[in-house]
KOLFI-835551 format. One line per field, with one value per residue: residue in three letters; residue number from 0; x, z, y of N, C-alpha, C in turn. Coordinates in steps of 0.001 Angstrom, whole numbers, plus 524288, in hexadecimal, padded with zeros to 5 digits. Each point is the difference from the previous one (the first is absolute). Layout:
residuo <- ala  ...
num <- NUM  ...
nc1 <- X  ...
nc3 <- Z  ...
nc2 <- Y  ...
cac1 <- X  ...
cac3 <- Z  ...
cac2 <- Y  ...
cc1 <- X  ...
cc3 <- Z  ...
cc2 <- Y  ...
***
This chain:
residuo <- unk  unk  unk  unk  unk  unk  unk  unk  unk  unk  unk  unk  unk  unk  unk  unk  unk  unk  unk  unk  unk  unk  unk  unk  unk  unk  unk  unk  unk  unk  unk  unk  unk  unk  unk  unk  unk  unk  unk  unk  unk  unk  unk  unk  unk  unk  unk  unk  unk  unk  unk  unk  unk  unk  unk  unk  unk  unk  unk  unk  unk  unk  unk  unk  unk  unk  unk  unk  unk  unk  unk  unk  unk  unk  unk  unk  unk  unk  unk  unk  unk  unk  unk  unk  unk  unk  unk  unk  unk  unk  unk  unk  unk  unk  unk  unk  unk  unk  unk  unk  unk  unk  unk  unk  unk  unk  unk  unk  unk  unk  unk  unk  unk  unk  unk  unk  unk  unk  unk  unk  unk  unk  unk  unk  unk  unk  unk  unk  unk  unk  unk  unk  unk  unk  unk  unk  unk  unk  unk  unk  unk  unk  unk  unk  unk  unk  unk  unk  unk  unk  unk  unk  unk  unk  unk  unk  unk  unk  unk  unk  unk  unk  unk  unk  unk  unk  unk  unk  unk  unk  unk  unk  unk  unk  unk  unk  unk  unk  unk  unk  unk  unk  unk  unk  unk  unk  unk  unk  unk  unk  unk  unk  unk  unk  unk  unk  unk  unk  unk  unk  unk  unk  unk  unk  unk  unk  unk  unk  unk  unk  unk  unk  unk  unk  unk  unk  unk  unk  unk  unk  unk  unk  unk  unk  unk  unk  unk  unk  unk  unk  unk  unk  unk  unk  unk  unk  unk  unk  unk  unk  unk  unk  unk  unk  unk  unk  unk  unk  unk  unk  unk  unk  unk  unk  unk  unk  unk  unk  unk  unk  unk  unk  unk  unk  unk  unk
num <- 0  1  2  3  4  5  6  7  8  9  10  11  12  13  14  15  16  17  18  19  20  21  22  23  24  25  26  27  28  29  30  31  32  33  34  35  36  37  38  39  40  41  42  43  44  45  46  47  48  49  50  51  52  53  54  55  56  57  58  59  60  61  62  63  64  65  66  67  68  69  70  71  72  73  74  75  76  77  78  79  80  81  82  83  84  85  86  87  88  89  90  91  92  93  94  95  96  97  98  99  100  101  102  103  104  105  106  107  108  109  110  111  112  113  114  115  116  117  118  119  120  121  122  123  124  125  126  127  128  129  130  131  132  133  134  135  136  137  138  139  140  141  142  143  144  145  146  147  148  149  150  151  152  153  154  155  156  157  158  159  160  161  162  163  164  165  166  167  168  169  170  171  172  173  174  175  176  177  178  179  180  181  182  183  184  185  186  187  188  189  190  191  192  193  194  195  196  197  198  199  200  201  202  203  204  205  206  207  208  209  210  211  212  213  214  215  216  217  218  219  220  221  222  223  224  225  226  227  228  229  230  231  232  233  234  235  236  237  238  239  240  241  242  243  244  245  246  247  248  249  250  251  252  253  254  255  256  257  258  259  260  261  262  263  264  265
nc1 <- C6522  7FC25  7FF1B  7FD77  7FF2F  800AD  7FEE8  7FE02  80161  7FF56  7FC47  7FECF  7FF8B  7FBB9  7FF5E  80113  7F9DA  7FEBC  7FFCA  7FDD1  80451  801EF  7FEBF  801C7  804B2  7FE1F  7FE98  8007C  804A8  80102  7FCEF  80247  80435  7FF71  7FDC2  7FAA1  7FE55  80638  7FED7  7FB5F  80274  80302  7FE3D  7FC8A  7FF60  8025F  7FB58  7FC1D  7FDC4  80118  7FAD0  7FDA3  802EA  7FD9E  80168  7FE50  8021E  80342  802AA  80237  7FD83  7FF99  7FAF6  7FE4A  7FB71  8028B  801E6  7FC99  7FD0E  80252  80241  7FB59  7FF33  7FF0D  804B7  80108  80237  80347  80276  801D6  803FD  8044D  80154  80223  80291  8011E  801BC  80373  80263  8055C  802F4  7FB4B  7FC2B  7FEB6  803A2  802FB  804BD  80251  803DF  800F7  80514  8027A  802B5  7FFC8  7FD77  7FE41  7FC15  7FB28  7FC45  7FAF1  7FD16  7FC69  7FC77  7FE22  800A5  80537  800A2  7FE36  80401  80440  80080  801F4  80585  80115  7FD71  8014F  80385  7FD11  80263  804DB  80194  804E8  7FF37  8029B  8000B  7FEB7  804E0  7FF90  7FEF1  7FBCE  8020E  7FACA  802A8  7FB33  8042D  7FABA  8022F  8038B  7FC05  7FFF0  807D6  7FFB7  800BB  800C7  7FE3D  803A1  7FBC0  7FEAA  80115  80281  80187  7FEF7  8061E  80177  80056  7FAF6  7FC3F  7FEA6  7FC08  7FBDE  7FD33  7FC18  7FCBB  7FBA3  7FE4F  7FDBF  801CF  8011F  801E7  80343  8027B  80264  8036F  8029A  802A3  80444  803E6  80110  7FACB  7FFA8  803C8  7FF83  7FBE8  80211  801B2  7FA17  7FE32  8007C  7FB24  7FFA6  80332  7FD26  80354  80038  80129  7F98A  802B2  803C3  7FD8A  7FF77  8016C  7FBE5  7FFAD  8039A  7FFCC  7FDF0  801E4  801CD  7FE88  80188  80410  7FF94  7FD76  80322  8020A  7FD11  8047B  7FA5F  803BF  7FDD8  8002B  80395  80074  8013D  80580  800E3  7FE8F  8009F  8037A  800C2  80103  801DD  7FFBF  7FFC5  8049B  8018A  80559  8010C  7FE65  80064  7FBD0  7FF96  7FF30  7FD0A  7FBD8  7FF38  7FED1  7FA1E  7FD6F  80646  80259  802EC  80357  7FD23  80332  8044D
nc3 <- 6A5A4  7FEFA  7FB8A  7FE91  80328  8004B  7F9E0  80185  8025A  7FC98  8004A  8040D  80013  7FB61  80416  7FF30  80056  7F9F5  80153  7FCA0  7FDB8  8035B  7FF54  7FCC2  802C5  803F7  7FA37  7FE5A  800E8  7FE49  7F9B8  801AA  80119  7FB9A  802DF  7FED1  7FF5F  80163  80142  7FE9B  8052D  7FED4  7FA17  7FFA8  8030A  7FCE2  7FD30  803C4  8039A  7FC41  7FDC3  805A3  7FE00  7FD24  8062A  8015D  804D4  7FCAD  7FE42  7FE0D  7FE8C  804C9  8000F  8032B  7FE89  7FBF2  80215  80382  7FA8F  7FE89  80257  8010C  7FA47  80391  80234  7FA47  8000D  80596  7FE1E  7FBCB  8035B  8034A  7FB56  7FE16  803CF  7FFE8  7FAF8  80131  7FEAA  8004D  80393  8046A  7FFBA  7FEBC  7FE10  803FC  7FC0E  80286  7FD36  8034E  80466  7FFFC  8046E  7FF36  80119  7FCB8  80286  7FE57  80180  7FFB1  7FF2C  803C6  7FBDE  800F4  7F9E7  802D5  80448  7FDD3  7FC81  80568  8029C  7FC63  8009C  8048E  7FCFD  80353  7FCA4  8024B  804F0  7FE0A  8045F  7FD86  803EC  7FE01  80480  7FC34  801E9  7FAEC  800F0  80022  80443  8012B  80377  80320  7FFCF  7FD85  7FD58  7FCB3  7FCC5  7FD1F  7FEB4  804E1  7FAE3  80156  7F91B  80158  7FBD0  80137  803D7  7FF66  804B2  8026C  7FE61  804C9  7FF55  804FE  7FDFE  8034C  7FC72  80114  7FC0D  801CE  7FB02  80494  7FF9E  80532  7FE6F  8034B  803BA  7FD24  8030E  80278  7F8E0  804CC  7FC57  80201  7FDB0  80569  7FFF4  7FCB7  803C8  804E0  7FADD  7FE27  80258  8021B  7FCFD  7FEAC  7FBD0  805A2  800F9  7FC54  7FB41  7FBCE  8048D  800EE  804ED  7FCDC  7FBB2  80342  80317  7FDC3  7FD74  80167  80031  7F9BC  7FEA0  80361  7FDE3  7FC4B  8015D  80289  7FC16  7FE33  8049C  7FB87  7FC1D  7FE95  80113  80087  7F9CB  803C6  80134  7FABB  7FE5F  80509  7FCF5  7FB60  8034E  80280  7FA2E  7FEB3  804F6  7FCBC  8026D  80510  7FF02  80551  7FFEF  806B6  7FC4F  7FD2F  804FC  80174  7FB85  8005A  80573  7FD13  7FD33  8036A  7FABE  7FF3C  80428  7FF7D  7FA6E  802EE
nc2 <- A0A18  80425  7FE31  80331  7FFBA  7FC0A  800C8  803A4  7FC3C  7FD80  804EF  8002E  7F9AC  8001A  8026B  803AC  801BB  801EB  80588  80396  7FE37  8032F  80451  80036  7FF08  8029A  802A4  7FBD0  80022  80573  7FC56  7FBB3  804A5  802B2  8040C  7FBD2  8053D  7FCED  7FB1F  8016F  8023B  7FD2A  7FFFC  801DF  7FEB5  7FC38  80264  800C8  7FAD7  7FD0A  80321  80024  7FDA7  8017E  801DC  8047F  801E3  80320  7FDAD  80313  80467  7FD88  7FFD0  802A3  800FF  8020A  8029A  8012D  80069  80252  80583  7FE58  7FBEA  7FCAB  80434  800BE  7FA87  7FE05  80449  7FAFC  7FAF9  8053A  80344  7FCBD  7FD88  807B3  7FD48  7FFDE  8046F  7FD69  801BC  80075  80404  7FB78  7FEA3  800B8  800F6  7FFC2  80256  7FB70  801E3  7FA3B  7FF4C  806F1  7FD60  8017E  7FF24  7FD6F  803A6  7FF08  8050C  7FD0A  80359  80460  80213  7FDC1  8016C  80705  7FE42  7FE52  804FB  801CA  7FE06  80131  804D2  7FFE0  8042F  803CF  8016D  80158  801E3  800E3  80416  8023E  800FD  80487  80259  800E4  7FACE  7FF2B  7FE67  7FD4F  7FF65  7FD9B  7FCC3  7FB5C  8041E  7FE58  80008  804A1  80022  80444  7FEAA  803E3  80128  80125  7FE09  80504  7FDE7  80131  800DE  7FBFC  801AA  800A2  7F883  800B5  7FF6A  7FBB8  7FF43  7FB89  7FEAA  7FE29  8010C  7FE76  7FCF8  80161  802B4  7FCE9  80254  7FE4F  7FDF8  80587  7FFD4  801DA  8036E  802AC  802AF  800C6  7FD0E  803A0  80419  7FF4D  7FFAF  8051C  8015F  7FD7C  802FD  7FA1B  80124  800EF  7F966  7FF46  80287  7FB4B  800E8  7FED5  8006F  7FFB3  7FBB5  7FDF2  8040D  804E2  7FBF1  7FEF4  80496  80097  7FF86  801F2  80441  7FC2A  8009F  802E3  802DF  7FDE3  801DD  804D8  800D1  7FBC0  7FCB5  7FD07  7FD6E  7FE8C  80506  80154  7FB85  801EA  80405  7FDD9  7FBD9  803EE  80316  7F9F3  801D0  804EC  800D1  802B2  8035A  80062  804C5  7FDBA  7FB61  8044B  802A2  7FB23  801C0  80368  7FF3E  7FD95  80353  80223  801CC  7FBEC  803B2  803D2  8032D  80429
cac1 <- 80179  7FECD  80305  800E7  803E2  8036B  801F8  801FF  804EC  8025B  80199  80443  804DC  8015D  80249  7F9E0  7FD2E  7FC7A  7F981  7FC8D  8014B  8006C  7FA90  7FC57  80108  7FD7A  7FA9C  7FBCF  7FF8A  7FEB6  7FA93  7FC7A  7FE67  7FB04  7FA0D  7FC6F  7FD92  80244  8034A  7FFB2  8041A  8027C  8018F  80300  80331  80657  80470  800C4  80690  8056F  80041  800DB  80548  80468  7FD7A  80447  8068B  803D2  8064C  80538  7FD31  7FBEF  7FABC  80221  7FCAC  80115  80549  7FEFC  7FCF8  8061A  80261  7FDDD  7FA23  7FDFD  7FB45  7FD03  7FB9E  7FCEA  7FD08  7FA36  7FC35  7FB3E  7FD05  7FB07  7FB4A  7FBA4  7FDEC  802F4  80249  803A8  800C8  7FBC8  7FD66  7FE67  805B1  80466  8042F  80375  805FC  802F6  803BB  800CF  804C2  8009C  7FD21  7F9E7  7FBF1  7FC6E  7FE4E  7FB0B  7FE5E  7FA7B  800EF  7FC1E  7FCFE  7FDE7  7FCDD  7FD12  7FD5A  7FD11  7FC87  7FB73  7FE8D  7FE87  7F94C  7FDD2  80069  7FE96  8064F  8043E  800E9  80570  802E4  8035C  7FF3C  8048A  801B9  7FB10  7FC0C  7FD06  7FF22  7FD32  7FD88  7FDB9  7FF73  7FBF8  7FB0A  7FF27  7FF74  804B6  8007E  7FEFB  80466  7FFE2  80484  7FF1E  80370  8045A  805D1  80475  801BD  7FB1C  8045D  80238  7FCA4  80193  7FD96  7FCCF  7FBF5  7FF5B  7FAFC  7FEA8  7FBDA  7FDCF  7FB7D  7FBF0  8008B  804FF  8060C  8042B  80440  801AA  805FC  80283  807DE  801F1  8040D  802F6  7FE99  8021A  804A4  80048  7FE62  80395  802E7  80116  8012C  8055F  80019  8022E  8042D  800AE  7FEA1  7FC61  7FB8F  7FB76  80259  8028B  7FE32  7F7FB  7FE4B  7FA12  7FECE  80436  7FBE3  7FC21  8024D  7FF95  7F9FA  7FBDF  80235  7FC4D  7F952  7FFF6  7FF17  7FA68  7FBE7  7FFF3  80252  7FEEC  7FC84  7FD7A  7FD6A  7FC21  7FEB5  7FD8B  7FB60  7FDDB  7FE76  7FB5C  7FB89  7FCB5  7FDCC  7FC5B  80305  80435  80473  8015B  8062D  802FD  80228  804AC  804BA  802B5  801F1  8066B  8049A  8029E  80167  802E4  802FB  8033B  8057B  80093  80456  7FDB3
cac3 <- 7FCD2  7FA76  7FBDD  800C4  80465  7FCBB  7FBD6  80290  8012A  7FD7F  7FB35  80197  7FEDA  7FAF4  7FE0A  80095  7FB20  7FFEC  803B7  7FAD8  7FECB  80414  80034  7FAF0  7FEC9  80561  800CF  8006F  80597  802AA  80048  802FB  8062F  8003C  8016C  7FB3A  7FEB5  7FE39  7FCF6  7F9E9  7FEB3  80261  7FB3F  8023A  8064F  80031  7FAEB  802BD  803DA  7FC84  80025  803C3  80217  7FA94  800E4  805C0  7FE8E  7FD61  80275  7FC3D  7FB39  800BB  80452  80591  80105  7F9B9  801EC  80504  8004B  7FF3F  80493  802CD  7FDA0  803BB  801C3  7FCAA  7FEA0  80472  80056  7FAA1  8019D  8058A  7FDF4  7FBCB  8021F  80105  7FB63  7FF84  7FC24  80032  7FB16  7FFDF  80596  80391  8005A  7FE50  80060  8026A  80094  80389  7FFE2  801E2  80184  7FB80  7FA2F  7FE54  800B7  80019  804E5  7FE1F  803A0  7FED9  7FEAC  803DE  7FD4B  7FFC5  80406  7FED1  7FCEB  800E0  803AA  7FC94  7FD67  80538  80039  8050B  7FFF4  7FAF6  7FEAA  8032B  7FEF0  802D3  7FF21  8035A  802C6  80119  804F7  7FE74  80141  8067B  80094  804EC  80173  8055A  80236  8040E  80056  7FAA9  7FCB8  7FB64  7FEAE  7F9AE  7FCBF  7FD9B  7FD17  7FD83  7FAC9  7FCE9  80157  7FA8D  8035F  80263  803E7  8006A  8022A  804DC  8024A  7FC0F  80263  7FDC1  80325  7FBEA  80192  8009F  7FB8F  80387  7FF9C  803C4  7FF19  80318  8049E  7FD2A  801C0  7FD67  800B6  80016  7FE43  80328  7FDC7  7F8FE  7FF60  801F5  7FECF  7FBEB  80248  8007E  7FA4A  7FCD0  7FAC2  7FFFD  7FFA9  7FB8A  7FD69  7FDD2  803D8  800AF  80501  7FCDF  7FCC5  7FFBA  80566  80257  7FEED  805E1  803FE  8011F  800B7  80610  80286  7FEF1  80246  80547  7FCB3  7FD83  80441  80164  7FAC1  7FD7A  7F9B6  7FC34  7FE34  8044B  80213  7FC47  800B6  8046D  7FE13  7FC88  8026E  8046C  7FF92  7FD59  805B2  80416  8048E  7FDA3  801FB  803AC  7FF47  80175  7FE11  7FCA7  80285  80103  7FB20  7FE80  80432  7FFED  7FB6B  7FE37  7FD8D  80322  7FE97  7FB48  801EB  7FF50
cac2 <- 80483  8011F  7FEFE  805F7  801A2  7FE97  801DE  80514  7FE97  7FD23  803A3  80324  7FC48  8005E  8059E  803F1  7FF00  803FF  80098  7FDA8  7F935  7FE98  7FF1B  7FD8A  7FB05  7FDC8  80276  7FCDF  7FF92  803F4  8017C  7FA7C  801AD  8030C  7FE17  7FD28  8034B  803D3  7FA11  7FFFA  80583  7FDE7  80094  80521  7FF01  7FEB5  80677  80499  7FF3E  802CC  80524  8037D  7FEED  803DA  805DD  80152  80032  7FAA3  7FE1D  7FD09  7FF21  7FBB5  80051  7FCEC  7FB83  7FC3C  7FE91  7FDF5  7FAB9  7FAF6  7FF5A  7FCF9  7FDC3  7FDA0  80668  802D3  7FDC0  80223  803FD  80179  7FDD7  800C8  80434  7FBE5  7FDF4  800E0  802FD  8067F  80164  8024C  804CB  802F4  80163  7FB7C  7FDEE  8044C  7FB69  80274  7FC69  800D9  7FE28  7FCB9  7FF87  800FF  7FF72  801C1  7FB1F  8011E  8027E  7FF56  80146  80235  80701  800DB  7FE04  7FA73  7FF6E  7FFDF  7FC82  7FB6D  80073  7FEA1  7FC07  7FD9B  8005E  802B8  8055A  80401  80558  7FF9A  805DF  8041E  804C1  80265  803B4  803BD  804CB  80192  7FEDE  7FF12  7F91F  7FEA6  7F8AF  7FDFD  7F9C2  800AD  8045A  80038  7FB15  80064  805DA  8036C  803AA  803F3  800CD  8066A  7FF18  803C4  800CB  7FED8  7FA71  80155  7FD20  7FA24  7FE50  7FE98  7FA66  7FB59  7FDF9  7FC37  7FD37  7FCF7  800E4  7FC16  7FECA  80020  80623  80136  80100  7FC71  800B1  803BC  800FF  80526  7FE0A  804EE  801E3  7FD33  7FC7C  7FE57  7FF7F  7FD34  7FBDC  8002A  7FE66  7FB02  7FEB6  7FF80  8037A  806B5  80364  800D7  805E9  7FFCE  7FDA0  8037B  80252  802F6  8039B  800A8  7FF98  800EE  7FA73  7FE78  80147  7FE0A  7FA72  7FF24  7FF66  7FE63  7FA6F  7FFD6  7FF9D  7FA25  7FE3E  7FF6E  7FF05  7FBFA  80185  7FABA  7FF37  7FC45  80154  7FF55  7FB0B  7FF7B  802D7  7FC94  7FB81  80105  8011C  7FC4A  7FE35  8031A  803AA  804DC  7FF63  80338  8034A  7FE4B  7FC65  80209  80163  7FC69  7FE4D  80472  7FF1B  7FA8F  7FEEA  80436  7FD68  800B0  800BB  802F8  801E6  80494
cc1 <- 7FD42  8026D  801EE  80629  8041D  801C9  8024C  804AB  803A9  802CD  80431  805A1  80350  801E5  7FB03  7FEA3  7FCE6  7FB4F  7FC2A  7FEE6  7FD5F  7F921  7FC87  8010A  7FCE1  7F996  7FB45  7FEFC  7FE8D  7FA34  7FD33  7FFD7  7FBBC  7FB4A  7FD7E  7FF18  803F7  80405  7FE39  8029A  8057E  8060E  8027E  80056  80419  80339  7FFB8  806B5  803AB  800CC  80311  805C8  80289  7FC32  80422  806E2  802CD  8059C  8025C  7FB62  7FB1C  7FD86  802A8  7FC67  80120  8058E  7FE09  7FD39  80429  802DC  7FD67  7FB40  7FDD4  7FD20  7FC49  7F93F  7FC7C  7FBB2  7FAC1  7FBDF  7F9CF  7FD06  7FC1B  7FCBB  7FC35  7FD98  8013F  8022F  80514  8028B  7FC9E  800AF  7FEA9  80337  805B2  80308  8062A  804E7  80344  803D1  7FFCD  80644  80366  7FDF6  7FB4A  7FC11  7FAD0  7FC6B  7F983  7FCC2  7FA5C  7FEEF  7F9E5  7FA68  7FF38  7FB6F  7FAFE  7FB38  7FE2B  7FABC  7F978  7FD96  7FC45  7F9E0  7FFAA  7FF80  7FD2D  8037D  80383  80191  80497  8028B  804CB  7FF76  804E3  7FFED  7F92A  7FA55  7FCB2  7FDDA  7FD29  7FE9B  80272  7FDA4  7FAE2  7FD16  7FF5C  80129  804C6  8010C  7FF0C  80491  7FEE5  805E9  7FF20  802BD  801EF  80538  8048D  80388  7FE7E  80437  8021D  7FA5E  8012E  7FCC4  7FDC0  7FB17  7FE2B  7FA14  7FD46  7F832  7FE9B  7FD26  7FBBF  80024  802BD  804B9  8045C  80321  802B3  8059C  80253  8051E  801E3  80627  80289  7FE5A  802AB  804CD  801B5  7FF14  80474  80520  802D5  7FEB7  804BE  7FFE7  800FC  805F3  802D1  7FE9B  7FB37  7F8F4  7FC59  7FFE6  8016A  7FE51  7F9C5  7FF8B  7FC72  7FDE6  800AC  7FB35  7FA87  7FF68  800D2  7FB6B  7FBF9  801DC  7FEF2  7FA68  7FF79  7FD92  7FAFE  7FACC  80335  80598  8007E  7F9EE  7FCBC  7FB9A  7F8CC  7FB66  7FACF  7FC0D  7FCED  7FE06  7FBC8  7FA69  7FCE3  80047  7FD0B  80127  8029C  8053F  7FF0B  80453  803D0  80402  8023A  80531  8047A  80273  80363  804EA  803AE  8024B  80216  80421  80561  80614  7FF19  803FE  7FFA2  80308
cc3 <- 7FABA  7FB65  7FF25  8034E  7FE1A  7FC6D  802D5  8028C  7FC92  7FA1B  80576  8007C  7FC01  7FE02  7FEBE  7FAE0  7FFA7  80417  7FD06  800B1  805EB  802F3  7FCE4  8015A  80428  7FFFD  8021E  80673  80367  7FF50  80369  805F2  7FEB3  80299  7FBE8  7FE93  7FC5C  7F946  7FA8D  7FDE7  801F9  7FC7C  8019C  80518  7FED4  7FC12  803F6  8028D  7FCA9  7FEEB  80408  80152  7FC46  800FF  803ED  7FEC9  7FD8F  802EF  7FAB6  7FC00  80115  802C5  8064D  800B8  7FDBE  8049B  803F4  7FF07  7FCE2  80426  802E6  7FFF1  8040D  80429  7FD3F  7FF97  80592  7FF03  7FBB7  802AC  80428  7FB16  7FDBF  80499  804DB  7FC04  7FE68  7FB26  80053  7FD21  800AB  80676  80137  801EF  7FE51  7FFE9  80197  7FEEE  8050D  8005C  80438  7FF6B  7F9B1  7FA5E  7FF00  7FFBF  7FF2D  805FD  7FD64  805E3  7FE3F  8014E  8039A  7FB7C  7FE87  8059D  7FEC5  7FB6A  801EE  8035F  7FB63  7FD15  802CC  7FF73  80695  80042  7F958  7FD29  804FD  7FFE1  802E8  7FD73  802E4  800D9  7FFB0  8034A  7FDC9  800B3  8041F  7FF6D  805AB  80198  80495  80052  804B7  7FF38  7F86F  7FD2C  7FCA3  8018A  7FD10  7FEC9  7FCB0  7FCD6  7FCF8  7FAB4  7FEC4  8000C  7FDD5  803B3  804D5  80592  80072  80232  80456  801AD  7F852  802C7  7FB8A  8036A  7FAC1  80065  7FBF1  7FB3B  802F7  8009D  805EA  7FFFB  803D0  80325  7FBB1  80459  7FFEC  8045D  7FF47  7FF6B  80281  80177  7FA88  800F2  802DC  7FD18  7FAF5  802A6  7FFE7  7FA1F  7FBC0  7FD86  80095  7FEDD  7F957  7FE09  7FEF6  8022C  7FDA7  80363  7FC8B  7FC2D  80035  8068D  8016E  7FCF5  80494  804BE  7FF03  80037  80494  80364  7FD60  8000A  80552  800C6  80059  80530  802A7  7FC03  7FD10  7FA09  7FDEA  7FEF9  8029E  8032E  7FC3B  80095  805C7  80048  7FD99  802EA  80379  7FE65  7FD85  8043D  80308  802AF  7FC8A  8027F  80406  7FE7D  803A5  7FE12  7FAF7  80077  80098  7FB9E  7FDFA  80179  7FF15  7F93E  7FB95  7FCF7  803A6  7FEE5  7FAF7  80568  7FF80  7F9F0
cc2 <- 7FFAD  7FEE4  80611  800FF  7FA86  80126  80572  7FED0  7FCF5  803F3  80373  7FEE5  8018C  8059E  80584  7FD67  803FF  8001E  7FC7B  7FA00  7FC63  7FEFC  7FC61  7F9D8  7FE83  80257  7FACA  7FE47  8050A  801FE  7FC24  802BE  80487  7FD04  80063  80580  80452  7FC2B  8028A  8064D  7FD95  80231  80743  80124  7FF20  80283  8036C  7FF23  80142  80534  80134  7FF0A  80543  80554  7FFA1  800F6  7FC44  80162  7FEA0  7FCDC  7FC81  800D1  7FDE2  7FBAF  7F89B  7FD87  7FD85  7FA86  7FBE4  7FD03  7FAEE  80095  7FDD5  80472  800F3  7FC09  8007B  804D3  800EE  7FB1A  80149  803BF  7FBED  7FD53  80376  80486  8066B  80099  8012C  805F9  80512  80125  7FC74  7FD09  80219  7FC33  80303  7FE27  803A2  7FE00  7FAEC  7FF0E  8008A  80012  80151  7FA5B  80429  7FF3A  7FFAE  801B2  802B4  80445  7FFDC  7FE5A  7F9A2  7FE1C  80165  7FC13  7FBFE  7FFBD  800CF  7FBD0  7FAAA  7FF0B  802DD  805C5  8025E  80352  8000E  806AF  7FEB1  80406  802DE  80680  80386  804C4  804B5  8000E  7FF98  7FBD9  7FF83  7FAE8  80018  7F9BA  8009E  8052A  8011C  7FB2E  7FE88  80606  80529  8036F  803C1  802C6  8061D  7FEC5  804C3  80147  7FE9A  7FB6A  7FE74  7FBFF  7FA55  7FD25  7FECE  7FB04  7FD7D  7FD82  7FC0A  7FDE3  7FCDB  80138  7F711  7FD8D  80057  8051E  802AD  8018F  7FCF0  8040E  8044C  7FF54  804FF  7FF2C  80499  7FE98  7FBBC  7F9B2  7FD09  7FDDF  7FA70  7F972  7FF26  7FE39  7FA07  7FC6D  7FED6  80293  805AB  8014F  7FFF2  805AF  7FDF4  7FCA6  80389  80349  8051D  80452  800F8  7FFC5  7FFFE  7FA26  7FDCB  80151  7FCFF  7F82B  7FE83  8005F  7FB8D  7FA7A  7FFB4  7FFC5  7F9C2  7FAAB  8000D  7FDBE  7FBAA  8012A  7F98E  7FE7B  7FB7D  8021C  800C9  7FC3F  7FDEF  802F1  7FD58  7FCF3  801FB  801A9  7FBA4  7FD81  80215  80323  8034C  7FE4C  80658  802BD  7FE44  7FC1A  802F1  8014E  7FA19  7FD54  803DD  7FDAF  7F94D  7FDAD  80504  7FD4F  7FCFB  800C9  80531  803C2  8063A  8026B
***
């Protein structure tokens, strides 16, 4: 057990302690899980985390979030630990922090936002651009698996509402100027995956207040299975090219598949 995750228990002994305090007292340990590129921002990574606890619904004058990360410091730190060690931002589209209920009580819920995947998949070095969109009752949407590369969407910007959304799509364009495996997911797909989501059954889930996110977040958590999202994969670029070879897009796929964060939650 982390010194981190100790003290987090030993202040819960002791009774709540400020959010704030609370962080601060464990920042040094929450900048040592940043990856090297992110350690010399480490300083505001951990004003951000405190920030993000004092937004969202309150309860009896107090942030729900502020309550949930009392309730049980040891969740809370789980959740800044998986954000720090794959360099996210709590509090953001990249990382949503969720207070949910646990056998009554409000606990903190840390769930990667579709803009955290995307980052990583950039961060990866294998992709130029990541495209997901959602497809509304408005639009004209065309794709043929085997007969089209990428979809085509067509948007009638004039329209004052352009409806409900019925599908999501997600693909990734290459650094070889290719296009990855194209995701697309429809209504009854979404639901089905929400469903089986803890964080849906909170008001204050992303489920909730940011659905069309929800959608695209799903599709690119399935994207993910095709495209490189660790800097490991960087890393095997480098190495190959001061050998001479290249890496096979096959062998990307394997590296997507083998080096996906692990246990991130919905």
């Amino acid at each position: 057990m982390t010194n981190a995750v100790s003290s987090a228990l030993a202040e819960r002994r002791e009774g709540p302690v400020d959010a704030r305090t609370f962080v601060k007292n464990n920042s040094a340990s929450l900048r040592a899980m940043l990856p090297t590129h992110l350690q010399s921002k480490g300083d505001a990574w951990a004003r951000q985390v405190a920030g993000s606890l004092y937004r969202g619904r309150m309860t009896g004058g107090q942030y729900d979030l502020v309550i949930a990360a009392q309730n049980n410091p040891d969740a809370f730190m789980i959740a800044m630990r998986q954000a720090a060690s794959l360099g996210l931002t709590p509090g953001t589209d990249e990382y949503y922090l969720t207070p949910r209920k646990v056998n009554g009580r409000l606990e903190i819920l840390g769930i990667v936002g579709y803009q955290g995947y995307v980052e990583l998949m950039y961060r990866a070095g294998a992709v130029s651009s990541v495209i997901v969109e959602l497809v509304y009752e408005a639009d004209e949407f065309d794709y043929m698996p085997g007969r089209d590369e990428v979809p085509q969407h067509k948007i009638d910007w004039r329209l004052p509402d352009r409806g409900k959304p019925w599908l999501v799509y997600a693909y990734a364009r290459m650094a070889s100027g290719a296009a990855s495996k194209v995701i697309v997911m429809n209504e009854a797909e979404i639901e089905r995956i929400k469903k089986r989501s803890a964080s849906a059954r909170s008001d204050s889930s992303p489920w909730a207040t940011d659905p069309g996110a929800m959608w695209m977040k799903t599709a690119v958590r399935q994207l993910r299975k095709w495209v490189p999202t660790s800097s490991e994969y960087l890393s095997s670029q480098i190495r190959a090219a001061h050998e001479g070879r290249t890496v096979p897009q096959s062998s990307c796929r394997r590296t997507a598949r083998h080096l996906q964060p692990p246990a991130i939650l919905w």
